[in-house]
C-alpha positions as CSV (number, residue, x, y, z in Angstrom):
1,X,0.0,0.0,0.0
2,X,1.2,3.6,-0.8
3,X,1.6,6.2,1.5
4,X,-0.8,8.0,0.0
5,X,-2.9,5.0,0.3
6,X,-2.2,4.5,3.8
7,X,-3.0,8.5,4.6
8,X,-6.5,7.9,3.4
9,X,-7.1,4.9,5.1
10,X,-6.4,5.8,8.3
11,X,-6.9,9.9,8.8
12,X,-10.0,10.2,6.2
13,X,-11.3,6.3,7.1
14,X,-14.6,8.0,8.7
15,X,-15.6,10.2,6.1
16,X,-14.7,7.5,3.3
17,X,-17.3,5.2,4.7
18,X,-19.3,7.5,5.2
19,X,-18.9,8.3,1.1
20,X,-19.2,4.6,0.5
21,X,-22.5,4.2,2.6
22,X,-23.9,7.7,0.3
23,X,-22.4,5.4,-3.0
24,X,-25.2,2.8,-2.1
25,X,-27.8,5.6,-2.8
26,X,-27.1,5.4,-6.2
27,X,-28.7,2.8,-9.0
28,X,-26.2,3.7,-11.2
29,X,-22.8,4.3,-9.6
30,X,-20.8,3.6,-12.6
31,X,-22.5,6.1,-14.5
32,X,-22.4,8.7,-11.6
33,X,-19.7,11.0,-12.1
34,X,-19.9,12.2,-8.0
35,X,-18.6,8.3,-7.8
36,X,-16.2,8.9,-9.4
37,X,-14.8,11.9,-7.6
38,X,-15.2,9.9,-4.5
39,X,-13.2,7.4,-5.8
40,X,-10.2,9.8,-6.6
41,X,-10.4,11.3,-3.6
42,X,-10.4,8.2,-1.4
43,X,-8.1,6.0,-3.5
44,X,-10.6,3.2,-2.8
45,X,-13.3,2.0,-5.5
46,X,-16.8,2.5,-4.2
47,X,-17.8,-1.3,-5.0
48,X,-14.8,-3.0,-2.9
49,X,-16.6,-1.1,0.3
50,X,-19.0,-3.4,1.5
51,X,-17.2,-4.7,4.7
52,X,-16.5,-1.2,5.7
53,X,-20.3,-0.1,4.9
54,X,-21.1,-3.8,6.8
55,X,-18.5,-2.7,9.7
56,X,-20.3,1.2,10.1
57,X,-23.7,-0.1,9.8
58,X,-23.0,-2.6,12.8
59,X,-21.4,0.6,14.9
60,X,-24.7,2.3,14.9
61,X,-25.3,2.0,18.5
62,X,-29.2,3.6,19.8
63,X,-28.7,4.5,23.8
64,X,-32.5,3.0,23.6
65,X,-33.3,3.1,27.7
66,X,-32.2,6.7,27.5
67,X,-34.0,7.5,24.7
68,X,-37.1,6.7,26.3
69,X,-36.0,8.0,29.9
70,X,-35.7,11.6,28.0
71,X,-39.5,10.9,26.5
72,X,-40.7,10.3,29.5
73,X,-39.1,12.7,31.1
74,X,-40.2,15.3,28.8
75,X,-43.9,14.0,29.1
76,X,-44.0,15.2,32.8
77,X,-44.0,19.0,31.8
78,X,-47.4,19.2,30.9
79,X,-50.6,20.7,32.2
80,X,-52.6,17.4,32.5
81,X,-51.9,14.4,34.4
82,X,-50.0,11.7,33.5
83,X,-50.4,9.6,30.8
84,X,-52.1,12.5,29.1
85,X,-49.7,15.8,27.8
86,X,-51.0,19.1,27.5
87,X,-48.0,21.3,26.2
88,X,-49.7,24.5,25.3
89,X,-47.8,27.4,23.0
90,X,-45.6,29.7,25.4
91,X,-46.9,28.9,28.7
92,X,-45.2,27.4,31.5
93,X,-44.8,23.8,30.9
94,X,-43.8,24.6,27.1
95,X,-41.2,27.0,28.0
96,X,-39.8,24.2,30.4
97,X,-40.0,21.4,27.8
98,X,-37.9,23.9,25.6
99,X,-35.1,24.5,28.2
100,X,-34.7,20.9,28.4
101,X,-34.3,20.1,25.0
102,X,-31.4,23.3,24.8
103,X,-30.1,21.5,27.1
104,X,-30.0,18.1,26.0
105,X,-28.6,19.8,22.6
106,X,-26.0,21.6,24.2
107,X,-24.9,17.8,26.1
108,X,-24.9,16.6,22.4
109,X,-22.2,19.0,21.3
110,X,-24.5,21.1,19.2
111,X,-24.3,25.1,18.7
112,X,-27.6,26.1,19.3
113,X,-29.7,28.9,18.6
114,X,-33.5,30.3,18.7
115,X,-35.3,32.4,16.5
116,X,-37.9,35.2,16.9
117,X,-41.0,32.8,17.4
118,X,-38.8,29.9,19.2
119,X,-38.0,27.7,16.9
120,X,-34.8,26.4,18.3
121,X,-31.8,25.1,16.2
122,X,-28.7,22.7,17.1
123,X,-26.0,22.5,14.4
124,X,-23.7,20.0,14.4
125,X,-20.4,21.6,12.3
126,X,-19.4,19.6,9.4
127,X,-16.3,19.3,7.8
128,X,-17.1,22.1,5.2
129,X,-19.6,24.5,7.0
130,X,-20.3,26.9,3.9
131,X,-22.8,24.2,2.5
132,X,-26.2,24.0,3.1
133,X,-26.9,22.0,6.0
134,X,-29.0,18.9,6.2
135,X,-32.0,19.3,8.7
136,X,-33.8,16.8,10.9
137,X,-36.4,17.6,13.8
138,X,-40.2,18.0,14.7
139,X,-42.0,19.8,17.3
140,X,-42.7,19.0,21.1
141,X,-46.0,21.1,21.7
142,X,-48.8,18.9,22.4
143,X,-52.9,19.3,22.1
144,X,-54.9,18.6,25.3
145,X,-54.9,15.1,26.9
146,X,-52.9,13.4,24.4
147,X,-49.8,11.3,24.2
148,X,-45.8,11.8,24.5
149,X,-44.9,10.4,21.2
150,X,-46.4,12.5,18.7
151,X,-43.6,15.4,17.2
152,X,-41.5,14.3,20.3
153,X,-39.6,11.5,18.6
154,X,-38.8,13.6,15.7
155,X,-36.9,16.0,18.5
156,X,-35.2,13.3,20.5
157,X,-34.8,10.9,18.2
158,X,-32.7,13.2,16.0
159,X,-31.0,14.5,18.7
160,X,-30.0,10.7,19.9
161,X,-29.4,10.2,16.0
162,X,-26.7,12.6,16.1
163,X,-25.3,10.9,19.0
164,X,-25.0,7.6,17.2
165,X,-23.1,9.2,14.4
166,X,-21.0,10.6,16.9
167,X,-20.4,7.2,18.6
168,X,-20.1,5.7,15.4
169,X,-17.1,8.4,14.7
170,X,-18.7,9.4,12.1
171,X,-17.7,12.8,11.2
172,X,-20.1,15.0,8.5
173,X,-19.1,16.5,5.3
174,X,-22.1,19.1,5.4
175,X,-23.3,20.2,8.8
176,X,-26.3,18.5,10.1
177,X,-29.2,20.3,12.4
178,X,-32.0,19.4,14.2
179,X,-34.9,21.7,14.4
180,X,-38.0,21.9,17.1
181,X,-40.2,23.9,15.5
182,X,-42.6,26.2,17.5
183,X,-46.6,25.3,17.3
184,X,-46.9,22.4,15.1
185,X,-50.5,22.3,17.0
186,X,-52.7,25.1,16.1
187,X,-54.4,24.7,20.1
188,X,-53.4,28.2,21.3
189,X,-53.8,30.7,18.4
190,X,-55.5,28.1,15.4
191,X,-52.3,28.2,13.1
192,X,-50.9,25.1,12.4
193,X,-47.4,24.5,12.0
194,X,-46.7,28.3,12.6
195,X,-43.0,28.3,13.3
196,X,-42.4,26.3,9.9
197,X,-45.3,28.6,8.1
198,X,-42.7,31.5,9.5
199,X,-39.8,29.7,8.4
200,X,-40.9,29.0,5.0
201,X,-41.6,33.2,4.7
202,X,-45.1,33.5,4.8
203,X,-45.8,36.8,4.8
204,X,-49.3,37.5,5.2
205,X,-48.8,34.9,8.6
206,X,-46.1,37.4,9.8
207,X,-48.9,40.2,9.7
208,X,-51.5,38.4,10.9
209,X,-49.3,37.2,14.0
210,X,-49.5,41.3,15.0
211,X,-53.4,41.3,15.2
212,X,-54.0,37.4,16.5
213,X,-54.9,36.9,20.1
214,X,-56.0,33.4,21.9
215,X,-59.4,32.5,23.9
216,X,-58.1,34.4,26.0
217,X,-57.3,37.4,24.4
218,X,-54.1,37.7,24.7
219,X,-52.0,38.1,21.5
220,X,-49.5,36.5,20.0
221,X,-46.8,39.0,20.8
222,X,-47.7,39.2,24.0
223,X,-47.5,35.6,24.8
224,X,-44.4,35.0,22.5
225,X,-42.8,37.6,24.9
226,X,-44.0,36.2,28.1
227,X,-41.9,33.2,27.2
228,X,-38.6,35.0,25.9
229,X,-39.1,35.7,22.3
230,X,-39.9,38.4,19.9
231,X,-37.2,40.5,21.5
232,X,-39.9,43.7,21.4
233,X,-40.5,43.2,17.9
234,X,-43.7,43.5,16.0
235,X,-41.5,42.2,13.1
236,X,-41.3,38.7,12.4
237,X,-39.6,38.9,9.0
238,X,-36.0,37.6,10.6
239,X,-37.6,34.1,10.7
240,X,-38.5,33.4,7.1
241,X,-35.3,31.3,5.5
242,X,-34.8,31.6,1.9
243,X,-35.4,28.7,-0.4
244,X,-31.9,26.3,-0.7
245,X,-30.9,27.4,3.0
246,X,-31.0,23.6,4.1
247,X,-29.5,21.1,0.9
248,X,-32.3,18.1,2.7
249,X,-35.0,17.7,5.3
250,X,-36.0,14.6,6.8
251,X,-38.6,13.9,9.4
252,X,-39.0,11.1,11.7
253,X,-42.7,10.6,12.7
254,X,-44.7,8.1,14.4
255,X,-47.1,6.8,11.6
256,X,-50.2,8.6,13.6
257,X,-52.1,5.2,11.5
258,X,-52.3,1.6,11.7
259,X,-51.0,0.2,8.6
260,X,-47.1,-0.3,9.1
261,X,-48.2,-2.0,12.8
262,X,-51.2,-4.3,10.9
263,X,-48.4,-5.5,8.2
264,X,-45.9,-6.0,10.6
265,X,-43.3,-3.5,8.4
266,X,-40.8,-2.1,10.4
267,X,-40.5,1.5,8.5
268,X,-42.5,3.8,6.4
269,X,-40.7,5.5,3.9
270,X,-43.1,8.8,2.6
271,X,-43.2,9.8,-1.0
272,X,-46.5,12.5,-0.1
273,X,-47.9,14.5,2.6
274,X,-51.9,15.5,1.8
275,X,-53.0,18.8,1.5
276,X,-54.5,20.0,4.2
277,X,-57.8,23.0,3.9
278,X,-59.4,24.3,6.7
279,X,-63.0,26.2,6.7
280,X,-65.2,27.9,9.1
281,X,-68.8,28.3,8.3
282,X,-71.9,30.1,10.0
283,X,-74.8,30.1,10.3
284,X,-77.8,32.3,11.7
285,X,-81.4,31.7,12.6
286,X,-84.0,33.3,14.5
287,X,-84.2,30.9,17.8
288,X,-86.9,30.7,20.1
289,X,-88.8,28.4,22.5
290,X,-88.1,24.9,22.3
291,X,-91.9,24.1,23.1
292,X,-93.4,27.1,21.7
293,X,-92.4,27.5,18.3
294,X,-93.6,25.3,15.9
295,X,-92.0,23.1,13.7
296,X,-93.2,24.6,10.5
297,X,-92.2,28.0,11.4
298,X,-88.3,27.2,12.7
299,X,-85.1,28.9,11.0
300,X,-82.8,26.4,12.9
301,X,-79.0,27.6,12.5
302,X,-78.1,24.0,14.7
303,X,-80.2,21.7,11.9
304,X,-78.7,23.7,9.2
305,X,-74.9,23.0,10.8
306,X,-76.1,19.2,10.6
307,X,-76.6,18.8,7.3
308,X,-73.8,20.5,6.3
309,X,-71.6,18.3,8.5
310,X,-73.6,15.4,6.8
311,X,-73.1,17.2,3.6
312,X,-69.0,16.9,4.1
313,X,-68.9,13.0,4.6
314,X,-71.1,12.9,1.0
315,X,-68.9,14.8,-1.1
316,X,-65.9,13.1,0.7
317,X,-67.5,10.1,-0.6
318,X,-68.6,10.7,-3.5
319,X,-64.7,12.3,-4.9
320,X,-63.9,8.2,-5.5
321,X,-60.5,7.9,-3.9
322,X,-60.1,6.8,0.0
323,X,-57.0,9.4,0.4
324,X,-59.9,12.3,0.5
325,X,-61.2,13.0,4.0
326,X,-63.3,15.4,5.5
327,X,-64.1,16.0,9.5
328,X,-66.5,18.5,11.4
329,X,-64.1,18.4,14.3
330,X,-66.1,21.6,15.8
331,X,-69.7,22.5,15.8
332,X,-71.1,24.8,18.4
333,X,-74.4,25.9,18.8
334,X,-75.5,28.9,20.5
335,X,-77.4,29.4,22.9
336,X,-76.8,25.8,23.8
337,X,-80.1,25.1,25.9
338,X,-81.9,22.1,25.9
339,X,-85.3,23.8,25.5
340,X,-84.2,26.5,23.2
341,X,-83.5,26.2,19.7
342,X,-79.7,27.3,18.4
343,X,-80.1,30.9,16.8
344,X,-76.5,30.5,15.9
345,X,-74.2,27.5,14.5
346,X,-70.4,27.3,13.8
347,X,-68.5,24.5,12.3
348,X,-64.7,24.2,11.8
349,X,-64.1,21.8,8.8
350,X,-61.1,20.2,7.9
351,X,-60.5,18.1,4.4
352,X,-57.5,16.6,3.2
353,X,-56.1,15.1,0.2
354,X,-53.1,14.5,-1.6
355,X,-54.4,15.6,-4.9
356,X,-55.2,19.2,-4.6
357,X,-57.3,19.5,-7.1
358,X,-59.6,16.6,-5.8
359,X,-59.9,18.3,-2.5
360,X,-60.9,22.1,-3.8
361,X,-63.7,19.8,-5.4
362,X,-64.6,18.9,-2.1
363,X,-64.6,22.4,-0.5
364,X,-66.5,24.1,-3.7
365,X,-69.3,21.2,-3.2
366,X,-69.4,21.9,0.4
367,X,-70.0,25.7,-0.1
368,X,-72.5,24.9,-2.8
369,X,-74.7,22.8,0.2
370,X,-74.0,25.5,2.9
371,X,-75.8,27.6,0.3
372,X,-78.7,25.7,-0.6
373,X,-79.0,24.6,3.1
374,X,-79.4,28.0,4.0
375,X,-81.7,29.1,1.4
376,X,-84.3,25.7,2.5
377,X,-84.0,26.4,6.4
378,X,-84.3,29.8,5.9
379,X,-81.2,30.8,7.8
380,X,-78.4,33.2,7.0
381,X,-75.4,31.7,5.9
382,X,-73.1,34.5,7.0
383,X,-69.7,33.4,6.9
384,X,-68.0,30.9,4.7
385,X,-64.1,31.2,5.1
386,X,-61.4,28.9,3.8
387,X,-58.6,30.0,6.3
388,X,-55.7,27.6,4.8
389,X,-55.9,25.9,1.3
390,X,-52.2,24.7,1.8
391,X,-50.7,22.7,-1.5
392,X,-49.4,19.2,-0.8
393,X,-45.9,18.3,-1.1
394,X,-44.0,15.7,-3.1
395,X,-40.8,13.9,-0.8
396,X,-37.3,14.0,-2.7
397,X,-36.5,11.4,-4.7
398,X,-33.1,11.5,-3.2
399,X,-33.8,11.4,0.2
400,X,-36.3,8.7,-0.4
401,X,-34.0,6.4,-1.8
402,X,-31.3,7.6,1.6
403,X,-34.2,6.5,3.5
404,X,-34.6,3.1,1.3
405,X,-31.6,2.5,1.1
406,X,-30.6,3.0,5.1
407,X,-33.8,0.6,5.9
408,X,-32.1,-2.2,3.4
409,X,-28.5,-1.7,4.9
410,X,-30.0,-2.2,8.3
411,X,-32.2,-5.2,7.5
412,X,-35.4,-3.6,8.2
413,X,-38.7,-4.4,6.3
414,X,-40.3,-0.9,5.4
415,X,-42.9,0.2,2.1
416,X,-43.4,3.5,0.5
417,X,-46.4,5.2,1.6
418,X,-48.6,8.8,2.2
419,X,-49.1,10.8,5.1
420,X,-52.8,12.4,5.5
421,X,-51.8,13.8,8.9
422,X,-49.4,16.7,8.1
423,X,-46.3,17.9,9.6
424,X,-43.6,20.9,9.5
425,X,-42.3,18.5,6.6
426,X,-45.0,20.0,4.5
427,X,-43.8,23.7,4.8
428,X,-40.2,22.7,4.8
429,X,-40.5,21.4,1.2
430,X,-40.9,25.2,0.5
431,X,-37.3,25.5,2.2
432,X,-34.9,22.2,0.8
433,X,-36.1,18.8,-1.0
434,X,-37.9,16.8,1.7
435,X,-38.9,13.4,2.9
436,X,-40.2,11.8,6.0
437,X,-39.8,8.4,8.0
438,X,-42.3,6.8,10.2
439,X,-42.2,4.5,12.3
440,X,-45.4,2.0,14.0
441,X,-47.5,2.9,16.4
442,X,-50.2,1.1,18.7
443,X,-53.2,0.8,16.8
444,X,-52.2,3.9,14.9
445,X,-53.3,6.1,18.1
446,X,-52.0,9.5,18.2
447,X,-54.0,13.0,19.7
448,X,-54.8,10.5,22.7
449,X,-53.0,9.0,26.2
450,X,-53.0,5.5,24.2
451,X,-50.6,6.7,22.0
452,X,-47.3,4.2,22.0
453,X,-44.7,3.1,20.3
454,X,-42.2,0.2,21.1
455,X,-38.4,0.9,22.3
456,X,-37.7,-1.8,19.2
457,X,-39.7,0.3,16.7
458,X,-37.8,3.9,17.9
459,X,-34.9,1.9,17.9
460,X,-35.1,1.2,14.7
461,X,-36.9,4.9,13.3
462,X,-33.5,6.6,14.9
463,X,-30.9,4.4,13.5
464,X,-32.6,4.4,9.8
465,X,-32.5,8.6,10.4
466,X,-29.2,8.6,11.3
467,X,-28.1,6.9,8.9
468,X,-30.2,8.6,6.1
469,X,-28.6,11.9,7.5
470,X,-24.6,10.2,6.9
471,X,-26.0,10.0,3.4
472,X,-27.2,13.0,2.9
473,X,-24.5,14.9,4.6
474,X,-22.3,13.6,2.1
475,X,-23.6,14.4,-1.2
């Protein structure tokens, strides 16, 4: 062996199997002239490396018990009791949960840093800095009485994936970052995923955030400050990132569904994320006496909201594909007496769908029944307001196949599949190329105490990220 030979062996041996594990991505390496670079660098042909990609795979060591010691740990800031999490935007419990998880970066080794709104960053400096980073993370806020697994394992899992790189010796050619994005949940102010909305430079959000106030009435600025952001600023521009700022994105996920549980497949690699639409709709009647007005005579706003809602599960239905889905997860009725009839009715609608197109069908029918249904019960339909119509995203091609090809490399079963819940992926695709990995959860619970998944399946979710993120890192 040269010296030259021996120099690369043994100072650069990290970072070349690292390069021979991102060779594996390729169907075509002979063809690929990035190979072929890595070859001249290394002084090693990429298709002699498969005891050294065999050797690093087997390194990749998951601290599982601690893992889940930090999950459940993190589950006890929370405003309901245990097993149920209640981790509301800003308040006390969140802003607790967000000092832990600095501080469990800052054990990791990572710079970290927060933005205006709080979504907190922990870069782990790569060999050459200047190039777009690759980004991993979720969010840790959680709706009322529901579970410690949802968003959270995107957080800890890709902070305990960086740790097994590290262990591994691993050493990355483009930094890598995890992010916990602020308010994936839209509980406190009704905006969903607002801290990757921000991120991705959504403008009219940034405005809005100035005038926005909770059930409570206090606004968004108000609360951000209470908790140590906004720095006094009505301005939220310095959040938006431009497009390109991050070269990859990768989200692990519980599968918040049954399927990869029921087929007994370890990991879900995800190709789509459904568009989500939201819509709020009103309507008014006259009310009156539950026993004195007569049936004939009524202008019930509460029947109205009924058929509508009955009106959503039709045209759901009837657009032919079982990826469309519609749910009236709110209807209120005022006055909300038993022996008085509702003058006023509001439902909160919510209708998903990977094809766009197919679910804009679905809102355009549904406005088209809140219509007629007014005009037959005589009630005033007097709002109809579609307050998101997001686009769905596409995952990378690229970063699918890291994620294929990690599952493979690690002998775990795992099929190509959709998301219809959607994430911070969704708004990140806006940022860098994007992709997501899920892993199985109990019965496909999620939004509830019952939601679980297994040390094994974690396990298994962190070492297929980390070593999706050794791939991406190096291209």
């Amino acid at each position: 062996m040269s010296s030259r030979s021996r120099f690369c062996h043994c100072s650069s041996l990290h970072l070349l199997i690292g390069l021979f594990i991102f060779g594996s991505i390729s169907a075509h390496e002979n063809e690929d002239p990035t190979i072929k670079t890595m070859e001249a660098f290394s002084g090693y042909p990429i298709h002699e490396s498969n005891s050294l990609v065999s050797d690093f795979v087997s390194s990749l060591s998951v601290e599982t018990q601690t893992l889940q010691n930090q999950i459940d740990k993190l589950s006890t800031f929370s405003d309901a009791p245990a097993p149920s999490v209640t981790r509301i935007l800003y308040t006390e419990k969140d802003v607790l949960a967000r000092r832990y998880i600095k501080n469990l970066m800052g054990l990791t080794g990572l710079s970290v840093r927060e933005d205006a709104v709080g979504n907190i960053f922990g870069r782990w400096i790569g060999d050459e800095p200047e190039l777009p980073p690759v980004a991993t993370g979720s969010h840790i806020d959680a709706i009322p009485y529901s579970g410690k697994y949802d968003g959270v394992i995107g957080v800890l899992g890709a902070i305990e994936a960086i740790n097994v790189l590290k262990r591994s010796g691993f050493k990355p050619k483009r930094s890598l970052e995890v992010i916990m994005f602020t308010s994936e949940e839209p509980t406190r102010f009704g905006i969903s995923c607002l801290g990757s909305r921000l991120m991705a430079g959504i403008e009219t959000l940034a405005n809005d955030l100035k005038s926005t106030v909770d059930g409570q009435n206090i606004s968004f600025l108000d609360a951000a400050r209470s908790a140590g952001y906004a720095n006094d600023q009505d301005d939220l521009s310095s959040v938006f990132l431009k497009k390109g700022s991050y070269s990859a994105f990768i989200e692990l996920h519980i599968e918040q569904g049954p399927i990869l549980e029921e087929e007994g497949i370890s990991i879900g690699v995800v190709t789509a994320i459904a568009a989500p639409a939201s819509i709020t709709v009103d309507f008014e009647g006259n009310g009156g006496h539950a026993g004195a007005a007569l049936m004939p005579n009524r202008n019930d706003a509460g029947l109205a909201a009924a058929e509508l809602a009955l009106a959503v599960e039709k045209h759901v239905l009837e657009s032919g594909s079982i990826d469309t889905v519609g749910t009236v997860g709110i209807l209120e009725l005022h006055p909300g007496a038993i022996n008085s009839i509702p003058s006023r009715s509001h439902l909160e609608i919510d209708t998903r769908d990977i094809d766009e197109k197919r679910r804009n069908t679905v809102i355009e029918k549904t406005h088209q029944s809140a219509t007629t249904i007014a005009n037959k019960r005589r009630v005033k339909l007097s709002e109809f307001k579609i307050i998101n119509q997001d686009p769905p995203s596409l995952s990378d091609n690229l970063i699918i196949e890291a994620a294929e090809a990690a599952s493979k490399e690690l002998n775990l079963t795992y099929k190509k599949m959709i998301s219809r819940a959607y994430h911070d992926s969704l708004f990140m695709a806006r940022i860098s190329p994007m992709g997501m990995i899920f892993i199985p959860c109990y019965k496909g619970y999620s939004h509830k105490p019952e939601e679980f998944s297994s040390t094994e399946d974690i396990t298994n979710g962190v070492k297929v990220l980390a070593l999706a993120l050794a791939k991406l890192s190096l291209n």
